[in-house]
C-alpha positions as CSV (number, residue, x, y, z in Angstrom):
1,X,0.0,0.0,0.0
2,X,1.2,3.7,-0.5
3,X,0.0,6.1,1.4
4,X,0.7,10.1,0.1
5,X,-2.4,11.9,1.9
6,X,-2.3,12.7,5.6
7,X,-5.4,10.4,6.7
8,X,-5.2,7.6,9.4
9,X,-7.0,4.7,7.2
10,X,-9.1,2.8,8.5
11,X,-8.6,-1.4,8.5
12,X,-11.0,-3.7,7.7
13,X,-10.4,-5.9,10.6
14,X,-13.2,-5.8,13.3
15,X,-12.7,-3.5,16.0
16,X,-15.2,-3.8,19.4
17,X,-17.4,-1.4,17.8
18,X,-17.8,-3.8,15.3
19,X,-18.2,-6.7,17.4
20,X,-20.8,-5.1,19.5
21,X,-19.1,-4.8,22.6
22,X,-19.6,-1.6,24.7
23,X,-17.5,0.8,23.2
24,X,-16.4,2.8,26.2
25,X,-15.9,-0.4,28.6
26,X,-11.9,-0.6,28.5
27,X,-10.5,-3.4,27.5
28,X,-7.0,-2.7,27.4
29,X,-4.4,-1.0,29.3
30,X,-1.9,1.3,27.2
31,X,1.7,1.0,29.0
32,X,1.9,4.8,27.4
33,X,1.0,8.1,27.4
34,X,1.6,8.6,23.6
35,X,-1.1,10.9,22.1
36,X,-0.9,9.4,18.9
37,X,-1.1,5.5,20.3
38,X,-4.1,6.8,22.6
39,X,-5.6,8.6,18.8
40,X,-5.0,5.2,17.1
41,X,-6.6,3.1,19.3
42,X,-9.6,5.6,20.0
43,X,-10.3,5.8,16.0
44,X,-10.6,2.2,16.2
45,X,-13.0,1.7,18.8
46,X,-10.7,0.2,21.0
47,X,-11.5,1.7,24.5
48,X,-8.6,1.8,27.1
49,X,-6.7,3.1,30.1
50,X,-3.1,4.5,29.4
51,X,-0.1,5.3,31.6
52,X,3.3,6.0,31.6
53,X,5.6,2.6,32.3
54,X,7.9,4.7,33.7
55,X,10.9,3.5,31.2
56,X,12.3,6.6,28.9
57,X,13.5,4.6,26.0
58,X,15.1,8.0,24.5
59,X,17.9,7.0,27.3
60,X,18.6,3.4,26.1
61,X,21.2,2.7,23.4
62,X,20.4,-0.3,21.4
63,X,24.2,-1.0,20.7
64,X,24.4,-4.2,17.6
65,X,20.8,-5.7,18.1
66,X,18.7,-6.1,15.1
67,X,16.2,-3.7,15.2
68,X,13.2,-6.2,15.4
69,X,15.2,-7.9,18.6
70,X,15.2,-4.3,19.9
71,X,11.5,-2.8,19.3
72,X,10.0,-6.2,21.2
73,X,12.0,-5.9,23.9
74,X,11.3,-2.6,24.9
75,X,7.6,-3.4,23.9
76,X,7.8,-6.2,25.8
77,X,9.3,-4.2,29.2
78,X,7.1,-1.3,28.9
79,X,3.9,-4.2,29.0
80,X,5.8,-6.1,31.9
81,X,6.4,-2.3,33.6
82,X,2.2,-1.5,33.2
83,X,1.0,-4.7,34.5
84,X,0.8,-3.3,37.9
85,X,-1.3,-0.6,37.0
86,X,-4.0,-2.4,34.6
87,X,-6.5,-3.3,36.9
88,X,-6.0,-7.1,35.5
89,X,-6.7,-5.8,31.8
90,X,-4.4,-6.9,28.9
91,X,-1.6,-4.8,28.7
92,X,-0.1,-3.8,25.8
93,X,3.2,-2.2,25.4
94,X,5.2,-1.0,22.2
95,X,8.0,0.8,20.6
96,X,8.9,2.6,17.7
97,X,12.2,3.0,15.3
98,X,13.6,4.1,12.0
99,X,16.6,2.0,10.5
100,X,18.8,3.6,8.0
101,X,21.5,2.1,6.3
102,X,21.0,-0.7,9.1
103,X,21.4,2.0,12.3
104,X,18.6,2.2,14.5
105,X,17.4,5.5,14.9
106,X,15.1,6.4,18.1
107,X,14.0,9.8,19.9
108,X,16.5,12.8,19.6
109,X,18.1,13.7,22.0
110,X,18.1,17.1,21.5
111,X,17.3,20.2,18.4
112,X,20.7,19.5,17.0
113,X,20.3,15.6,17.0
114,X,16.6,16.0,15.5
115,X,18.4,18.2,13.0
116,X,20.8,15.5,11.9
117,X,18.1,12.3,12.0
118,X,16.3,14.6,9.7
119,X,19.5,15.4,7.0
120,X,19.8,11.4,7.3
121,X,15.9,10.7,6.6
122,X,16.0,13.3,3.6
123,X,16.2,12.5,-0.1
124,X,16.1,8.8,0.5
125,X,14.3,6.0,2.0
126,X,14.2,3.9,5.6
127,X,12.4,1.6,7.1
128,X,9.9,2.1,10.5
129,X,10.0,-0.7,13.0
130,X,7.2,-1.1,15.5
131,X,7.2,-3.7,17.9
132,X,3.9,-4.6,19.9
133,X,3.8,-6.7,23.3
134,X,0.6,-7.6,24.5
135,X,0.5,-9.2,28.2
136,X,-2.4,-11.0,30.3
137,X,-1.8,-10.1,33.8
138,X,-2.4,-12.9,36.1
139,X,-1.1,-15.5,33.5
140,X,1.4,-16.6,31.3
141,X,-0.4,-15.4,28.3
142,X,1.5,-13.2,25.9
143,X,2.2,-12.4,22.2
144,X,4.9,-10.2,21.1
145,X,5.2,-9.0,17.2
146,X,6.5,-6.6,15.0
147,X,5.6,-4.8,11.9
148,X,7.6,-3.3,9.6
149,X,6.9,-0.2,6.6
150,X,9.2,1.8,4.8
151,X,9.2,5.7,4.3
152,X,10.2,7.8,1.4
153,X,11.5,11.2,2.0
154,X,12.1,14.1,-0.4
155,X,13.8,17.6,-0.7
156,X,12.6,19.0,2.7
157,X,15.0,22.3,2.2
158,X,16.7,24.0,4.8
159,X,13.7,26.3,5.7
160,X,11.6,23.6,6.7
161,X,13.8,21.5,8.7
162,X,14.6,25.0,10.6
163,X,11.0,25.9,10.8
164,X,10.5,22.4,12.7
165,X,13.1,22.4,15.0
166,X,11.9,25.9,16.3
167,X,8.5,24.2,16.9
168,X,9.6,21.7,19.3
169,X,7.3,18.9,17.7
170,X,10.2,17.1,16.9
171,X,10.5,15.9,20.7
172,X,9.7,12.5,21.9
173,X,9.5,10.9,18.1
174,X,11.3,8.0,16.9
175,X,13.3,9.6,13.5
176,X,12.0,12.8,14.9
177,X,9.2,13.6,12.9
178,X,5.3,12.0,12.5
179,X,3.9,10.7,9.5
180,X,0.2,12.3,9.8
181,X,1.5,15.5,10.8
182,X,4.5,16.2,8.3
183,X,2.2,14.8,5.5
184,X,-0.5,17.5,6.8
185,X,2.6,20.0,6.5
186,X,2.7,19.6,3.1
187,X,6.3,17.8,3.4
188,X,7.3,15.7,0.2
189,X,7.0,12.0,2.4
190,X,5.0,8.4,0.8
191,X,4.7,5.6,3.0
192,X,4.5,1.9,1.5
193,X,2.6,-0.6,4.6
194,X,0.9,0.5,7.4
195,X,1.3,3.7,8.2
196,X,0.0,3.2,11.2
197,X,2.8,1.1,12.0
198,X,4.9,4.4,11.5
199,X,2.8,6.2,13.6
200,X,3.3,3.8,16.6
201,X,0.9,1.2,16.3
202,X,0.0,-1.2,13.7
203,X,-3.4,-1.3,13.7
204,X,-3.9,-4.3,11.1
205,X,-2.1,-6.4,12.6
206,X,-3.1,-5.5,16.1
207,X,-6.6,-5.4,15.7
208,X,-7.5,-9.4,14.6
209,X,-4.8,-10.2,17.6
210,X,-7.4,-8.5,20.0
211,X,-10.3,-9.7,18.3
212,X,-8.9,-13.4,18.4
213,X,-8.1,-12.7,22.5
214,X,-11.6,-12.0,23.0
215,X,-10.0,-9.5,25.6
216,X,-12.7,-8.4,27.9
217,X,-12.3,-6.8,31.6
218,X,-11.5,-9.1,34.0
């Protein structure tokens, strides 16, 4: 799939407004406080509680892992981290990063590191890496995926790349940027897969994983 406009598609998968489950009962708890993950799954009809797992992965250095090995990991530790808080709802968990020329790429650190991910990202192409943990409190039930899309990137031009370090939205996003808003911006970006999965969540392949867990509150 290509993606060039700056919707959030929908999936054809059923979601538990579909199924005709109450759609504001939660049935999931979000291990983050990600606005776009929260958007994602509230588009979807997937009603949940969300908080921070307390683990800042914009600290941790992946070192030589493959980037799949990396994203479930963290995924998997910020679900682990959440479980206490869920109320004994399914937890989910996940983690996002660009790979370019094989180096994984995560959250700048700073404006001049969000400057440099974005010289890498332009006039060329990388991949975006989610990786999804879901976790049954209570059990030993667990699945842990990953889902991968890759990103095309044109002439941004100095202006723009100055503009958008000056607005701060750069902060707090893997390869410093997000899809639905830079494509909203006008920049020159096309997305083959999900591009939900560059957003932060896959939401086709996460959405027939809930629907086959039947996850209801406990």
């Amino acid at each position: 799939m290509v993606c060039s406009v700056a919707t959030i598609p929908q999936t054809s998968e059923p979601s538990r407004l579909e199924s005709g489950v109450n759609p504001e009962t939660p049935i999931l708890h979000l291990a983050s406080q990600s606005a776009r993950r929260r958007d994602l799954l509230t588009r979807h009809g997937i009603a949940h509680h969300a908080s921070h797992p307390g683990i800042d992965d914009g600290l941790l250095h992946p070192g030589k892992v493959p980037p799949e090995h990396w994203v479930a990991a963290l995924a998997y530790l910020k679900a682990a981290a959440g479980v206490p808080l869920s109320n004994r709802l399914p937890v989910l968990g996940a983690d996002t990063v660009c790979v370019k020329h094989g180096q994984i790429i995560g959250q700048p650190s700073d404006a001049d590191d969000a400057r440099r991910i974005l010289r890498l990202l332009e006039n060329g192409s990388h991949h975006v890496i989610t990786g999804v943990a879901l976790v049954w409190p209570g059990s030993s039930r667990r699945e842990i995926f990953t889902d991968r899309a890759e990103v095309h990137v044109g002439d941004i031009g100095d202006d723009r790349i100055e503009d958008y370090i000056k607005s701060g939205q750069w902060q707090g996003k893997a390869g410093a940027y997000n899809l639905a808003e830079r494509l909203e911006a006008g920049w020159p970006i096309r997305c083959d897969g999900d591009p939900t999965t560059v957003m932060g969540l896959p939401m086709r392949a996460l959405l027939p994983r809930l629907a086959r867990w039947r996850a209801t509150v406990a």
